[in-house]
DRENLUMDO-551800 format. One record per residue: z, y, x of N, C-alpha, C in turn; residue in three letters. Coordinates in steps of 0.2 Angstrom, whole numbers, plus 5000, padded with zeros to 4 digits. Each point is the difference from the previous one (the first is absolute). Layout:
DRENLUMDO-551800
ZYXZYXZYXALA ...
***
This chain:
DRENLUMDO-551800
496250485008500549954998500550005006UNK 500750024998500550025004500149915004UNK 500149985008500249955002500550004999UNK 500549924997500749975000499849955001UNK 500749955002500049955005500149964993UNK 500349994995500349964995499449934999UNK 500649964997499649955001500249964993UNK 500049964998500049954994499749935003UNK 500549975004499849925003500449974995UNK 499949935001500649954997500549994998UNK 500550045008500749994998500250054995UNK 499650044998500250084997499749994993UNK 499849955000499749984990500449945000UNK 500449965003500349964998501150055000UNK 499950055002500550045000499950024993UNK 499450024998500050014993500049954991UNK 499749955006500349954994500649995001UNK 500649995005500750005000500350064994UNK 499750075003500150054996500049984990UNK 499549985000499949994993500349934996UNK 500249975006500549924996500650045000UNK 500250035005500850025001500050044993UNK 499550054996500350044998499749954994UNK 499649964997500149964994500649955002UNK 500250015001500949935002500350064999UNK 500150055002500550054997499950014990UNK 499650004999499550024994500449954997UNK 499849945001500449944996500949995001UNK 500250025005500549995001500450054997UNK 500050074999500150064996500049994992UNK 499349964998500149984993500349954997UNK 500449945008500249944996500750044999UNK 500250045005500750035000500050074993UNK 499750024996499850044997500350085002UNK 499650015006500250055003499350015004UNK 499450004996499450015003500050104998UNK 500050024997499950084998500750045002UNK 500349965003500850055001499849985009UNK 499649985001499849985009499150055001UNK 500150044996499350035001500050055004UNK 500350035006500050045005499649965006UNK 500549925000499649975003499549975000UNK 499849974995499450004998499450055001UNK 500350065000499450064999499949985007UNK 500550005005499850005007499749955004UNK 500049964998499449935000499649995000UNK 499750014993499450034993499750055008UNK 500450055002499750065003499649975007UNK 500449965004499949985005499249944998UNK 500249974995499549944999499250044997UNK 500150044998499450074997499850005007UNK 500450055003499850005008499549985004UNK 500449925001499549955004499549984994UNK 500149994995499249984996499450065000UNK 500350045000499650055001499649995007UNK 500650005006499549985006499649955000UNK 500049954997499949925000499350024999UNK 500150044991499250004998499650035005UNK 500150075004499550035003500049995008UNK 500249925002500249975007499349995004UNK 499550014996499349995003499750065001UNK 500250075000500050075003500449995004UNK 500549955004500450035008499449985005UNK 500150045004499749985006500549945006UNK 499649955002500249965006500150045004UNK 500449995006500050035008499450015001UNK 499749945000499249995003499550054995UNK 500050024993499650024994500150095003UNK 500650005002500350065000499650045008UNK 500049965005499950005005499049995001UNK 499749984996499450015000499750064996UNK 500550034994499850044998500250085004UNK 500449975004500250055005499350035003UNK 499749935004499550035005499450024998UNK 499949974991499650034998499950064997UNK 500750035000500250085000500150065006UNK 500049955004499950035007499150015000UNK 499649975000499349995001499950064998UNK 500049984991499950054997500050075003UNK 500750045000500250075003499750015009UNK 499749955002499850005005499450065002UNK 500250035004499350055000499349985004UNK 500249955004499249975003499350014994UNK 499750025003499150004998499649985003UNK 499349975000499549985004499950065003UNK 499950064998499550064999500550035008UNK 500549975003500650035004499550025008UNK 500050075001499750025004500349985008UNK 500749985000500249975006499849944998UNK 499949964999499849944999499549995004UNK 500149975006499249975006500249935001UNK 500349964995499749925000499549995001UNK 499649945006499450015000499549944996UNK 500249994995499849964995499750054996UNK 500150055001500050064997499250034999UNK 499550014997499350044999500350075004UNK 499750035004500050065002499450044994UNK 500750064999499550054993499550055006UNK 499450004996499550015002500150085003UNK 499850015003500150085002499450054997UNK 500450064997499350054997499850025003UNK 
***
């Protein structure tokens, strides 16, 4: 899973409902004026943006936190770590000494 920093907090879903009042206040205001279908450019470009963020919105529990992001860091460092028990320089001496043949 590729890291990115993105985030979906509070203020960026309440960016989204502004996003979708604004563009139902356009909606209504277009139809009271009847110039809702001869205003469809912008519209489309609204509609696009609001797609967008609802898009993000739904799949905002796949971003990682700093912190989610930063812990799956170390656990992909571990991972690719090449330590082994078996490391012939290894003389900790907590260490069993292997038996000599």
């Amino acid at each position: 899973m590729a890291e990115h920093e993105e985030l979906y907090d509070d203020a960026r879903a309440e960016r989204l409902k502004a996003l979708l009042r604004r563009l139902a206040d356009l909606i209504h205001e277009l139809d009271r004026s009847d110039t809702l279908l001869a205003s469809s450019a912008e519209l489309q470009r609204l509609l696009g943006e609001a797609r967008s963020e609802l898009f993000h919105y739904e799949v905002r529990s796949t971003y990682d936190t700093p912190e989610i992001a930063e812990h799956r860091r170390l656990v992909d460092d571990a991972l690719n770590d090449s330590f082994t028990l078996e490391d012939p320089e290894d003389e900790e001496p907590w260490r069993r000494p292997r038996p000599a043949d």
